[in-house]
ChimeraX commands (.cxc) that place a marker at each C-alpha (Angstrom):
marker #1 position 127.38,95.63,124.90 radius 0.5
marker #1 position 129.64,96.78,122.09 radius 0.5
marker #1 position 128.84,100.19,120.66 radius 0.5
marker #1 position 129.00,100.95,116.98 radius 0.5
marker #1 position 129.34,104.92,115.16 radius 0.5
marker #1 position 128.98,105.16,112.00 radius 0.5
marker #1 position 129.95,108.72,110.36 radius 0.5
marker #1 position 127.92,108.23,107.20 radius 0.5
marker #1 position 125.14,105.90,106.26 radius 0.5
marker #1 position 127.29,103.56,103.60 radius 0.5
marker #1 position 128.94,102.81,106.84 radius 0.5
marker #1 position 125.91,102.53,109.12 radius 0.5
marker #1 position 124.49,100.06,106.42 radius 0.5
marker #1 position 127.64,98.03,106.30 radius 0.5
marker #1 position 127.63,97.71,110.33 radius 0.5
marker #1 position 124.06,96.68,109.96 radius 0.5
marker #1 position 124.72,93.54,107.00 radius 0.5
marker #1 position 127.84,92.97,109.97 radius 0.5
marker #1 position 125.88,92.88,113.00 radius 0.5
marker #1 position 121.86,92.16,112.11 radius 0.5
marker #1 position 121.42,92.20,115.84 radius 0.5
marker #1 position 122.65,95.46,116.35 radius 0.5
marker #1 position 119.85,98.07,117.85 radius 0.5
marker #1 position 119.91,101.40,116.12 radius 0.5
marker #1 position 119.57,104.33,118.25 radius 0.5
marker #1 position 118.95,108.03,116.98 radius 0.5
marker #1 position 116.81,109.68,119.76 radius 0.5
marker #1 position 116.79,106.99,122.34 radius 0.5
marker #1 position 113.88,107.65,123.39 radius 0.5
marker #1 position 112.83,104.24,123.73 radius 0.5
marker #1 position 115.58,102.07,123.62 radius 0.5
marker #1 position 117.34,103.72,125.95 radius 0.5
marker #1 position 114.01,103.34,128.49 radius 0.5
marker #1 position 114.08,99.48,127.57 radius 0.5
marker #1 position 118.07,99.09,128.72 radius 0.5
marker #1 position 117.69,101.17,132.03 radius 0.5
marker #1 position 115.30,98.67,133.07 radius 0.5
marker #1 position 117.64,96.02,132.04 radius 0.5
marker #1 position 114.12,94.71,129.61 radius 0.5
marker #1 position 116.62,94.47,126.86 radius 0.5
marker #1 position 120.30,93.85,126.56 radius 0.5
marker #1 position 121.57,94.28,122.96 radius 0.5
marker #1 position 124.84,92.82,122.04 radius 0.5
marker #1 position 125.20,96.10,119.60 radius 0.5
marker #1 position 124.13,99.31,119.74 radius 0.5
marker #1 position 124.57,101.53,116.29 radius 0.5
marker #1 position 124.17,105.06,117.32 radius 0.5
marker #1 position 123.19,106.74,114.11 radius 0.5
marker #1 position 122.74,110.66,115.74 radius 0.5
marker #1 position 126.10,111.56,113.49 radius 0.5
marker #1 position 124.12,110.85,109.93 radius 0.5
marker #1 position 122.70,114.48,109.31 radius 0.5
marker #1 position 120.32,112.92,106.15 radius 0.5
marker #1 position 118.35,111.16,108.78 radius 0.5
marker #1 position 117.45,114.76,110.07 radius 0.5
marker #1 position 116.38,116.42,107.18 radius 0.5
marker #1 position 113.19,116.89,105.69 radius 0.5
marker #1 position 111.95,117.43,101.99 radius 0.5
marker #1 position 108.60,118.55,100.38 radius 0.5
marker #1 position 107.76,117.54,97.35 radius 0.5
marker #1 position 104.63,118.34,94.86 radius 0.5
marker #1 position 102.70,115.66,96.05 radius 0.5
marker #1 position 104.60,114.23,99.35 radius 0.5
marker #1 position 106.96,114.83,102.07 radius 0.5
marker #1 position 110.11,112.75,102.52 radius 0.5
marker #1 position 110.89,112.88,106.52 radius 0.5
marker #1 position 114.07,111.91,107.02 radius 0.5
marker #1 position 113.93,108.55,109.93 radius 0.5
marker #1 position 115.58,111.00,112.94 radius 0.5
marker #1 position 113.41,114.22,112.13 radius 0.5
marker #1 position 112.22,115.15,115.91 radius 0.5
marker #1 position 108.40,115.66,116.27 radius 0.5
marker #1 position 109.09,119.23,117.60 radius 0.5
marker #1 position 110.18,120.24,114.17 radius 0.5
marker #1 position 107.22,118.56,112.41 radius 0.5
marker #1 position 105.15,120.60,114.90 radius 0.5
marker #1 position 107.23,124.30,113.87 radius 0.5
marker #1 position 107.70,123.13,110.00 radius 0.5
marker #1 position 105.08,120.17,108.70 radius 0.5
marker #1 position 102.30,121.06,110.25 radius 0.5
marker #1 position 100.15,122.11,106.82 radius 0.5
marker #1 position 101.19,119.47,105.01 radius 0.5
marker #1 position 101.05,116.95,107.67 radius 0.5
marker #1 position 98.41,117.68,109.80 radius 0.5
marker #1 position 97.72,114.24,111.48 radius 0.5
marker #1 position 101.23,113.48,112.27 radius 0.5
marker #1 position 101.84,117.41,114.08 radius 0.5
marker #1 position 98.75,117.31,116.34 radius 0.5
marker #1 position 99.83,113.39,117.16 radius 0.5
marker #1 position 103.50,114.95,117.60 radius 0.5
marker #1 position 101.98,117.13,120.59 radius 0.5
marker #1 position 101.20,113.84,122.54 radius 0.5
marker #1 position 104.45,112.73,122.73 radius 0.5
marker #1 position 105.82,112.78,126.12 radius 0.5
marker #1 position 107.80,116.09,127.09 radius 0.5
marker #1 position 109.30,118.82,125.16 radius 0.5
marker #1 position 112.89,117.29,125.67 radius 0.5
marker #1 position 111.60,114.18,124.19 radius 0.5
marker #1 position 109.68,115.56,121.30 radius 0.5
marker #1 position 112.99,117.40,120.64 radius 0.5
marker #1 position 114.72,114.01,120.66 radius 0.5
marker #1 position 112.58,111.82,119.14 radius 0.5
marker #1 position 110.86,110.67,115.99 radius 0.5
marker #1 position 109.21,109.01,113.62 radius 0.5
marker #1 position 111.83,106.39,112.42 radius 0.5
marker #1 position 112.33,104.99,116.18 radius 0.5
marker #1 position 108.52,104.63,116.70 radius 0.5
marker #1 position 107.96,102.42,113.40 radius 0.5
marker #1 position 111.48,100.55,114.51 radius 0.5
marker #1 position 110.09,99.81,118.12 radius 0.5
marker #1 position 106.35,98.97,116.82 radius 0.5
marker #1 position 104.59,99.17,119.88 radius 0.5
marker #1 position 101.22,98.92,119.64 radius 0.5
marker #1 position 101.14,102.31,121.42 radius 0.5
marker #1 position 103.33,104.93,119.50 radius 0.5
marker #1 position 101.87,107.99,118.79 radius 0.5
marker #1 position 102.73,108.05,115.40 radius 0.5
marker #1 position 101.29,105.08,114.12 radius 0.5
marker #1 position 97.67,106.00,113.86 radius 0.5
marker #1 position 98.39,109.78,111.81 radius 0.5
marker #1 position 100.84,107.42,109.59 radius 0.5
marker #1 position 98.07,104.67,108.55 radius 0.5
marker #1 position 95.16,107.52,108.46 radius 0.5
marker #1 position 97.60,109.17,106.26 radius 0.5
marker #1 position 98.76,106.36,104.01 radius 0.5
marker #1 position 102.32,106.43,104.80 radius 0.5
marker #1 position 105.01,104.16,102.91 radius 0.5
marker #1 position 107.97,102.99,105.28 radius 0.5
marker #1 position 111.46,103.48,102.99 radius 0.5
marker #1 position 113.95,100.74,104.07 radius 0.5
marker #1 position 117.50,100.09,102.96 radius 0.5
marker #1 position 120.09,97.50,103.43 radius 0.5
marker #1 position 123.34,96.97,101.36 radius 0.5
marker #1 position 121.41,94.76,99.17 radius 0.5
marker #1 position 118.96,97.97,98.36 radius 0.5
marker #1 position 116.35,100.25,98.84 radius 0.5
marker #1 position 112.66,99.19,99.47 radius 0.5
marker #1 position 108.74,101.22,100.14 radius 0.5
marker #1 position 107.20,99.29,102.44 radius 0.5
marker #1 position 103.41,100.61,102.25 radius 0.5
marker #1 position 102.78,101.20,106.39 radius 0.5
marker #1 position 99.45,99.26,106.33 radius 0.5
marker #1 position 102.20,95.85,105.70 radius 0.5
marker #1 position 104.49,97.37,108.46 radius 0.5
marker #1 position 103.66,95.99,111.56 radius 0.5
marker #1 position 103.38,92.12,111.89 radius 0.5
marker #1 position 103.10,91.51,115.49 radius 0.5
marker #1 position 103.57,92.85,118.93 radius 0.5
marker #1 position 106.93,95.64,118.77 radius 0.5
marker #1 position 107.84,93.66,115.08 radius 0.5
marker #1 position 108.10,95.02,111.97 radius 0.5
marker #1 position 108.47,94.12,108.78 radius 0.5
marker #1 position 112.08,95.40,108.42 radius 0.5
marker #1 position 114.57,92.63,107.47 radius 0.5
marker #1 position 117.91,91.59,109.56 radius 0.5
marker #1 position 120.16,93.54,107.78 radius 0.5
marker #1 position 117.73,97.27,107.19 radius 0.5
marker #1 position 117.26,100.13,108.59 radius 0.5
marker #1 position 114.63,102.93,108.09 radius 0.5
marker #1 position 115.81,105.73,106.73 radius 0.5
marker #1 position 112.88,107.74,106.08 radius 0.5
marker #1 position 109.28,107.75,105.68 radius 0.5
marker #1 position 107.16,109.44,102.61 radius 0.5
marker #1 position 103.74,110.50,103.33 radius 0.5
marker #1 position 101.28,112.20,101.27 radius 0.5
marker #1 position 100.86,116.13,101.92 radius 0.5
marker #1 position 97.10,116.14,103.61 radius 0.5
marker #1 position 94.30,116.38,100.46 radius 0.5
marker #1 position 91.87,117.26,103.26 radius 0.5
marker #1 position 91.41,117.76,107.03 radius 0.5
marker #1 position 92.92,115.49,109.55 radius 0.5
marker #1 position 92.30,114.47,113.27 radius 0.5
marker #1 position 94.20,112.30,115.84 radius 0.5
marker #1 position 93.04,111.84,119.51 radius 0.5
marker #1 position 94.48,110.06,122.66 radius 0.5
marker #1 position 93.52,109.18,125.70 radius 0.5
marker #1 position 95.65,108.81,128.97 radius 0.5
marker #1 position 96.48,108.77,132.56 radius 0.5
marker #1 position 97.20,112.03,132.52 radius 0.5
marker #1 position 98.03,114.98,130.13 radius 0.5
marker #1 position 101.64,114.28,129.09 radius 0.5
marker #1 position 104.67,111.96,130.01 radius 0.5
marker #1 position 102.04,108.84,129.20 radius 0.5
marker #1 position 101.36,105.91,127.47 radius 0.5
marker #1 position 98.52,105.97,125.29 radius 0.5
marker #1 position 95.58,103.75,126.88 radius 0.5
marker #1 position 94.09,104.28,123.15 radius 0.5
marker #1 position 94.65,106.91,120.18 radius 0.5
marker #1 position 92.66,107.41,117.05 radius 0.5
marker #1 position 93.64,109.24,113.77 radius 0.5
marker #1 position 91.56,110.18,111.11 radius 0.5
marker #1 position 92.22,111.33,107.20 radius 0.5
marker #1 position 89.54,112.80,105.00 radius 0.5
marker #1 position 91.09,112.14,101.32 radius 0.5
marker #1 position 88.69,114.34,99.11 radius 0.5
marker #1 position 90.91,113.59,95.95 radius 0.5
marker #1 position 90.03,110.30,95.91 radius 0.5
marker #1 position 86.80,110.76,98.38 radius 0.5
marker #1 position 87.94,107.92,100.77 radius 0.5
marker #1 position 88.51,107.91,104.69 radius 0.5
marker #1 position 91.17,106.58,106.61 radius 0.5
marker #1 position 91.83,105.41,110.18 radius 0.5
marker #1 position 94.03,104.22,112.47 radius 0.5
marker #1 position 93.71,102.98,116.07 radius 0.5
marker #1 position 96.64,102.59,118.56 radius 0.5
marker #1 position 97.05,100.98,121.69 radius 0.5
marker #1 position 93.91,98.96,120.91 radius 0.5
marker #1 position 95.31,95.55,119.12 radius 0.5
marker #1 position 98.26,93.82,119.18 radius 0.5
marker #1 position 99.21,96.05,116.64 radius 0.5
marker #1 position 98.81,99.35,115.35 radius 0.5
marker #1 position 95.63,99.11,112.62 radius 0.5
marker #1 position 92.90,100.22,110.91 radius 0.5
marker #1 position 89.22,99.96,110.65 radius 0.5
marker #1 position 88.79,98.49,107.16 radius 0.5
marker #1 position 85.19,97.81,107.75 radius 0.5
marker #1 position 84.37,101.59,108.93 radius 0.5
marker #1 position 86.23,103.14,106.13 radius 0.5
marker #1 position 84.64,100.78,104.05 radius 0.5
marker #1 position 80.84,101.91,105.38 radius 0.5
marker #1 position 81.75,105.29,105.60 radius 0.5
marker #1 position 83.01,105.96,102.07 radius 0.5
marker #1 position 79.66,104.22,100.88 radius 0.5
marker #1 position 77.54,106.38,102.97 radius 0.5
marker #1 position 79.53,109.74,101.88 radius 0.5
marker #1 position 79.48,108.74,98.77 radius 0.5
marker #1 position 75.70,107.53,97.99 radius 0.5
marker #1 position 74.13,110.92,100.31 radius 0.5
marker #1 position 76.50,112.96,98.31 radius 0.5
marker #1 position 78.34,114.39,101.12 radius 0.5
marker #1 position 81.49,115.45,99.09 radius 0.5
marker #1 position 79.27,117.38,96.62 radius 0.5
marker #1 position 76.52,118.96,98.68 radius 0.5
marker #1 position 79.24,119.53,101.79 radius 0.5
marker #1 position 76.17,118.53,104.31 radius 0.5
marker #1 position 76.85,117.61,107.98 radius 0.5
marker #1 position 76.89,113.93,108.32 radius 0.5
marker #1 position 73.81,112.85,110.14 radius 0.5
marker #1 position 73.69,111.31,113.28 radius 0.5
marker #1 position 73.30,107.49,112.21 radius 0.5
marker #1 position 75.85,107.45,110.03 radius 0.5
marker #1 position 78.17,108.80,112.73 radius 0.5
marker #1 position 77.46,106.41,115.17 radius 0.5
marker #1 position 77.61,103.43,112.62 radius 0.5
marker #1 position 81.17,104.71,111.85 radius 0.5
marker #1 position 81.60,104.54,115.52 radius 0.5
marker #1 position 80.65,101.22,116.10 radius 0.5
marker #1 position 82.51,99.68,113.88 radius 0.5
marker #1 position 85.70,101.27,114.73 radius 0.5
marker #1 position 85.29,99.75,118.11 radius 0.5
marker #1 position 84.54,96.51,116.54 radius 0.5
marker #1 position 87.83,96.84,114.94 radius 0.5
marker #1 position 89.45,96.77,118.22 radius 0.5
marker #1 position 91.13,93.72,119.98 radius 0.5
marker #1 position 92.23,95.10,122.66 radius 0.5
marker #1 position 93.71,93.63,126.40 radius 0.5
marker #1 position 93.17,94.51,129.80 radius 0.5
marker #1 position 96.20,96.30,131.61 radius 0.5
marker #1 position 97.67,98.11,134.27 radius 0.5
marker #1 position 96.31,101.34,132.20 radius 0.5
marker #1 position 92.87,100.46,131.33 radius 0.5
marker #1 position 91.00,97.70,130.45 radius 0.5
marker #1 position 90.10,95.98,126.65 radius 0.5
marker #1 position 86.14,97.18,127.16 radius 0.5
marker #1 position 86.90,100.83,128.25 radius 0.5
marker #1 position 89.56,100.90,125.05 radius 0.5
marker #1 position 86.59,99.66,122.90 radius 0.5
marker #1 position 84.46,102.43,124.45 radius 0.5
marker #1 position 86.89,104.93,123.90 radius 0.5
marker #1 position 87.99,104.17,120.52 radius 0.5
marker #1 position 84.25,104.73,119.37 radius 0.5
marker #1 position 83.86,107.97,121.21 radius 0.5
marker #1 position 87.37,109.48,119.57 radius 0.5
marker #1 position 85.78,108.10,116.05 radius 0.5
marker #1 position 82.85,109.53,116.24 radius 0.5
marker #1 position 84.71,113.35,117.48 radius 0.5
marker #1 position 87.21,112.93,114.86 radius 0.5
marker #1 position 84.46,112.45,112.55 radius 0.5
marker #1 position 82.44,115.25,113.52 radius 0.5
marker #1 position 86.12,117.70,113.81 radius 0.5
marker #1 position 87.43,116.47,110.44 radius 0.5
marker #1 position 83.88,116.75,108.60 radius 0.5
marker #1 position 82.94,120.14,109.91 radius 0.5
marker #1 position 86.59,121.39,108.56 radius 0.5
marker #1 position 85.85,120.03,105.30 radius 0.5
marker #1 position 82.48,121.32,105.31 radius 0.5
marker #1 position 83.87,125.20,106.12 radius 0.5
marker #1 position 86.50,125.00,103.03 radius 0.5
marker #1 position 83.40,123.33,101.26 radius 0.5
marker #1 position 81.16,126.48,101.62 radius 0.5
marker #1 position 84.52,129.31,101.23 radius 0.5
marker #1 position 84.68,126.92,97.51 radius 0.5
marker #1 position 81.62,127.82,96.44 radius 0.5
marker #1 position 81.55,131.15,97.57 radius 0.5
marker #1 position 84.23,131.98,95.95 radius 0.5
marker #1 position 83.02,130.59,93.42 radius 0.5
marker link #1:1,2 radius 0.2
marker link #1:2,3 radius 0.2
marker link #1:3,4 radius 0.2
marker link #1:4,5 radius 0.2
marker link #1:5,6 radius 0.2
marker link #1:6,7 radius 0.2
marker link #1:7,8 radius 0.2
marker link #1:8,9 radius 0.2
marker link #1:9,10 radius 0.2
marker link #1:10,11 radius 0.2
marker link #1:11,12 radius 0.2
marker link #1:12,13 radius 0.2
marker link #1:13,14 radius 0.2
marker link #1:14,15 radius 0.2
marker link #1:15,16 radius 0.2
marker link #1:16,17 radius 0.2
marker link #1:17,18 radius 0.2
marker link #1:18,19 radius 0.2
marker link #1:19,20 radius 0.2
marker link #1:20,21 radius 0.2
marker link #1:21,22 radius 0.2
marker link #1:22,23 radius 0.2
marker link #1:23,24 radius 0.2
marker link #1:24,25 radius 0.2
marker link #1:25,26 radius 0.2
marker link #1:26,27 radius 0.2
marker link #1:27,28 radius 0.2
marker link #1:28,29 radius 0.2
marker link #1:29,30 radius 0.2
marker link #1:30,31 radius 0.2
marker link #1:31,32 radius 0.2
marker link #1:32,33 radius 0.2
marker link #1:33,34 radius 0.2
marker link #1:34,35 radius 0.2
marker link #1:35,36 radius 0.2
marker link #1:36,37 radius 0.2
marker link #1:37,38 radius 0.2
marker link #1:38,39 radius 0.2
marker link #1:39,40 radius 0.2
marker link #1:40,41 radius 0.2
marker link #1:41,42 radius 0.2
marker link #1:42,43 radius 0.2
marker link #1:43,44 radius 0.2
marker link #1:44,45 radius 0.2
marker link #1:45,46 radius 0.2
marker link #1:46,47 radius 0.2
marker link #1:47,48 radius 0.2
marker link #1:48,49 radius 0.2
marker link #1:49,50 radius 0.2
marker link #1:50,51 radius 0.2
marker link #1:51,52 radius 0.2
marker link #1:52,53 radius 0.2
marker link #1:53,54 radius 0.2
marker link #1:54,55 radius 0.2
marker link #1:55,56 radius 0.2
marker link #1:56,57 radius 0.2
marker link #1:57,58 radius 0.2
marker link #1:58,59 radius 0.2
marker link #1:59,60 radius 0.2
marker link #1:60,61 radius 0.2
marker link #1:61,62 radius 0.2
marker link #1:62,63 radius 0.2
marker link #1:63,64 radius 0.2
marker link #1:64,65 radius 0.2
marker link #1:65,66 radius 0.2
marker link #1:66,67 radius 0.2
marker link #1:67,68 radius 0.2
marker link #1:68,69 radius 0.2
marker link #1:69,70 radius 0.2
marker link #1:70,71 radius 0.2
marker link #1:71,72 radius 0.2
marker link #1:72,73 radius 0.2
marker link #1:73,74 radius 0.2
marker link #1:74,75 radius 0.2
marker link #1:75,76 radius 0.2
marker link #1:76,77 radius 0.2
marker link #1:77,78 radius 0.2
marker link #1:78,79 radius 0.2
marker link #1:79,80 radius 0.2
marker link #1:80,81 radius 0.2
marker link #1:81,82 radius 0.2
marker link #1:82,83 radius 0.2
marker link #1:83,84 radius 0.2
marker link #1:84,85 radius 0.2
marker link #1:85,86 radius 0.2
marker link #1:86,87 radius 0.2
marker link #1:87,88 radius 0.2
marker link #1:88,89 radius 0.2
marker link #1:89,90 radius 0.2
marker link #1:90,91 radius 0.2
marker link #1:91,92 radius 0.2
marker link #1:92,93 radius 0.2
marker link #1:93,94 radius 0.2
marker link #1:94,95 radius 0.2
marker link #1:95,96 radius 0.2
marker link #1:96,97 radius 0.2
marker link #1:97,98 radius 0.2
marker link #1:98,99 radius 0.2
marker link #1:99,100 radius 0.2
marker link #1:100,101 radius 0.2
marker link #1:101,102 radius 0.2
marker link #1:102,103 radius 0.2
marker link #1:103,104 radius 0.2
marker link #1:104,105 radius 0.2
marker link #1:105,106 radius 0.2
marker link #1:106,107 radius 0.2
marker link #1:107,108 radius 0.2
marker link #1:108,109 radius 0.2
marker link #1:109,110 radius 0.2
marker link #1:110,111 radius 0.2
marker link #1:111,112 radius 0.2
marker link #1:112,113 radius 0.2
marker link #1:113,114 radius 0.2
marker link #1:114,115 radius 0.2
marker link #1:115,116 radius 0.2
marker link #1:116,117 radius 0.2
marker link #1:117,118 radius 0.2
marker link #1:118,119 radius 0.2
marker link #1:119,120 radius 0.2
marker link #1:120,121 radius 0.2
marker link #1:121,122 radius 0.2
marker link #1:122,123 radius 0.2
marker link #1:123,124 radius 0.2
marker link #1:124,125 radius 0.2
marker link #1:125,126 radius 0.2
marker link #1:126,127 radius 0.2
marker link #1:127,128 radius 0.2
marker link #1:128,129 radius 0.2
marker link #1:129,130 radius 0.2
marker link #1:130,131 radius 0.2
marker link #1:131,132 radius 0.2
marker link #1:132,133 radius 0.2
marker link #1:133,134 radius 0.2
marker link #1:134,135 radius 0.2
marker link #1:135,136 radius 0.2
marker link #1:136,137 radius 0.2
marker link #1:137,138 radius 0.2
marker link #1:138,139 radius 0.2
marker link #1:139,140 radius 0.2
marker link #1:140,141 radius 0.2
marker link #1:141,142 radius 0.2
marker link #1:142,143 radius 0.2
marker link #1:143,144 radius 0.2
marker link #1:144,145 radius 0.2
marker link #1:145,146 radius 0.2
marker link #1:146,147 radius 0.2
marker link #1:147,148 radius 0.2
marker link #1:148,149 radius 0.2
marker link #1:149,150 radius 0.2
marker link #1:150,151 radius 0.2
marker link #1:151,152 radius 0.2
marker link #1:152,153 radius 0.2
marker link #1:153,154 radius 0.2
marker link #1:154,155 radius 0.2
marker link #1:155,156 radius 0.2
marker link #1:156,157 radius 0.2
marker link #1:157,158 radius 0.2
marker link #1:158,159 radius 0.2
marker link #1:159,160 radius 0.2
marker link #1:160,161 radius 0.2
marker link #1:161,162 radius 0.2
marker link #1:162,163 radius 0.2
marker link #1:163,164 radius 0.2
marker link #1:164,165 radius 0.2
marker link #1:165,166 radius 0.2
marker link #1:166,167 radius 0.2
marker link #1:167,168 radius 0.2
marker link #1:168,169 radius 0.2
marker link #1:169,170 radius 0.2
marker link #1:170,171 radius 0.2
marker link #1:171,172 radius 0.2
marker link #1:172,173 radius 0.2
marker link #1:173,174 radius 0.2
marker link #1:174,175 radius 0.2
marker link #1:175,176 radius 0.2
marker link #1:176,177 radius 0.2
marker link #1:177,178 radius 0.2
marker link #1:178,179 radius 0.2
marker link #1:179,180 radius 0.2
marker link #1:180,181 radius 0.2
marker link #1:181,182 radius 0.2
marker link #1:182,183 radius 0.2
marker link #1:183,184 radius 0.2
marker link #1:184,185 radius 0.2
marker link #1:185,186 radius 0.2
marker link #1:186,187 radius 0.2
marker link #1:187,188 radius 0.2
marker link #1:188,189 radius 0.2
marker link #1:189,190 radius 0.2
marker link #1:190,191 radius 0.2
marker link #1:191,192 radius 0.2
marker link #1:192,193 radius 0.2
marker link #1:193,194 radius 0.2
marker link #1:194,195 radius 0.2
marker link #1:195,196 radius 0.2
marker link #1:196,197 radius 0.2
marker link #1:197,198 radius 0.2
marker link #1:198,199 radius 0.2
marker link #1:199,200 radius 0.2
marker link #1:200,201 radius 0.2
marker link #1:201,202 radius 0.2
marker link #1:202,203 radius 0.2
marker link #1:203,204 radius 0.2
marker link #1:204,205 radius 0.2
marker link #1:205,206 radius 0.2
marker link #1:206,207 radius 0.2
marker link #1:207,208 radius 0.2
marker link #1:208,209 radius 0.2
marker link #1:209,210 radius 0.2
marker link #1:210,211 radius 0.2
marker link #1:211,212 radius 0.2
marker link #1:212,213 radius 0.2
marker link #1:213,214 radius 0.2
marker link #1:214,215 radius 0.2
marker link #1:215,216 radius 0.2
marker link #1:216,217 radius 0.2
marker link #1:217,218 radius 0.2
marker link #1:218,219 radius 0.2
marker link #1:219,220 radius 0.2
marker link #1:220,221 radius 0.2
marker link #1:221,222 radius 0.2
marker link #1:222,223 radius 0.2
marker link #1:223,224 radius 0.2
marker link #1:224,225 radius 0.2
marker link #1:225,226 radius 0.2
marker link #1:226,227 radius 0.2
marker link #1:227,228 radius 0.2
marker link #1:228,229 radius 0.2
marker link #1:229,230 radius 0.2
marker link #1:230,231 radius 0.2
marker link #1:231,232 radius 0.2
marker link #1:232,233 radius 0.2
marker link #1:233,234 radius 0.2
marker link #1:234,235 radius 0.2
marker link #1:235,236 radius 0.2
marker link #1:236,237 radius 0.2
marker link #1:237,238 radius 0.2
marker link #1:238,239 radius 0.2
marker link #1:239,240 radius 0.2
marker link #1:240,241 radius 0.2
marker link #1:241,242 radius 0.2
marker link #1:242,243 radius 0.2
marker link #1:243,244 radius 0.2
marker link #1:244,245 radius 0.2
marker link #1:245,246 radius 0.2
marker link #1:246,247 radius 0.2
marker link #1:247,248 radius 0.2
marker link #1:248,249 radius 0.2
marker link #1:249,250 radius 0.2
marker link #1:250,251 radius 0.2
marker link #1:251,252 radius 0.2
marker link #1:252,253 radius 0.2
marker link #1:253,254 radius 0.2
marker link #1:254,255 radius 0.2
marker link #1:255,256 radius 0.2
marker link #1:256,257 radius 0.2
marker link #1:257,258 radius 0.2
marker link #1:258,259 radius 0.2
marker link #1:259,260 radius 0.2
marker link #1:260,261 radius 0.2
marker link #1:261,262 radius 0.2
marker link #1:262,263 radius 0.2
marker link #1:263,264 radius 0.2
marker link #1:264,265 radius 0.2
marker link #1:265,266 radius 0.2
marker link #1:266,267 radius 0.2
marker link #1:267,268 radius 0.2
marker link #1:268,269 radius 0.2
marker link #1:269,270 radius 0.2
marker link #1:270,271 radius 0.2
marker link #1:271,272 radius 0.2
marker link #1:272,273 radius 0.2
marker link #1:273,274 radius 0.2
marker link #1:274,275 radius 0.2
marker link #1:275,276 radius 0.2
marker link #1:276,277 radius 0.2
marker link #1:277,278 radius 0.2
marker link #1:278,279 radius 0.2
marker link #1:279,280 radius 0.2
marker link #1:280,281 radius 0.2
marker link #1:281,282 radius 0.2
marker link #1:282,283 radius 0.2
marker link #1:283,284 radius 0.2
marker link #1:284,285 radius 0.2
marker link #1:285,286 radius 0.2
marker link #1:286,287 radius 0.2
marker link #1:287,288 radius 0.2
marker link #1:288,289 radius 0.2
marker link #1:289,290 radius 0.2
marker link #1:290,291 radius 0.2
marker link #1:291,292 radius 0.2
marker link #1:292,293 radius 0.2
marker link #1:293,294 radius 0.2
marker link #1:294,295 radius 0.2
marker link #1:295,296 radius 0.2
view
């Protein structure tokens, strides 16, 4: 295994149109996991830890540019307002060393069906930004992940940073696991209340063979919100319409049966988080609904 240090990112980008197979590393949090089992042998490895743009952050007026190698412990300290999602799914991960190591940009490169990110990112409406020496592309995260750990990246591209949308509204992200920390999600659910545009998103983890959302939830639960008049009157959601959401979010799953829990507990689960995000996220928006109008 040859290994490859680039001191800028022209020069990591060149390496990468040289070598296509060569495996990026920043954090190493899970490729280097993948190679001490010997469950992957790269012929390259392009340690990009000496490209300080990768760590750097930068909010704008309407979204936040987070740099590929940004560790989750400093989205916890610095992005948690305007990313709400992505800091409470940044406490999941692992151990403090690791969420001092790693971040966003290796979770989207690995894909697993089971990084914690994934499900803040799609509730949150993320767009992936990808580069080669051919050019600079947004991939919109909901196009991201096309299989089991693949992406949507080309050969020759790496991610160099990831623009989300500073939070309109209150978000939510649960997991389950084994045990409190050091573990693989056995499912995880985020949730994004957009009131700007009065729509809900999801995302489900650890469910499917991919990271994904539940179109068909959303789709129910922004007619419901929208035809009671929930944004405008600020009234809890009732009961039905929670479970409905619930439902379908477990519908939404395709899930398998492993050594960490099987595909009908996952569906279970999945509909449980919904419906508590739901009921978290709502009563949030309901609280800054009623401090509105009384200040008003």
């Amino acid at each position: 295994m040859d290994f490859l240090r680039p001191a800028s990112w022209e020069e990591a980008l060149a390496a990468k149109a040289e070598h296509p197979t060569a495996v990026p590393i920043a954090g190493g949090t899970d490729v280097m996991v993948e190679i001490n089992f010997d469950h992957r042998r790269p012929e390259y490895l392009m340690d990009l830890t000496r490209i300080g743009d990768l760590y750097e952050w930068e909010v704008g007026q309407d979204t936040v540019r987070l740099g590929a190698s940004v560790p989750y412990a400093k989205i916890m300290e610095h992005l948690r307002p305007e990313l709400p999602g992505l800091a409470l799914a940044s406490h999941t991960v692992a151990s403090p060393q690791i969420r001092n190591r790693g971040g966003v940009g290796g979770n989207l490169g690995t894909a697993s069906p089971a990084g914690d990110a994934h499900p803040a990112l799609l509730a949150a409406g993320a767009e992936v930004e990808a580069e080669s020496v051919r050019g600079s592309r947004r991939i919109p995260v909901d196009d991201f992940y096309t299989g089991v750990k693949r992406n949507a990246l080309a050969p020759d591209e790496l991610i160099r940073a990831v623009h989300v949308r500073k939070a309109d509204g209150p978000q939510q992200y649960s997991k389950v696991g084994t045990r409190n920390a050091m573990v693989i999600a056995v499912c995880a659910f985020g949730l994004a209340l957009h009131p700007e545009t009065r729509t809900v998103r999801t995302g489900i983890g650890s469910a499917a063979p991919t990271p994904i959302r539940a179109t068909a939830a959303e789709d129910f639960l922004n007619a419901a919100l929208e035809e009671g008049g929930f944004w405008d009157n600020g009234k809890i959601v009732t009961p039905s319409v929670a479970k409905q959401f619930a439902d379908l979010c477990a519908a939404a799953c395709n899930p398998i049966d492993d050594v960490r829990g099987t595909a009908s507990y996952r569906r279970h689960a999945v509909g449980v988080m919904a419906r508590r995000t739901l009921t978290w996220t709502w009563e949030s928006y309901r609280g800054a609904h009623r401090t509105t109008e009384g200040a008003a």
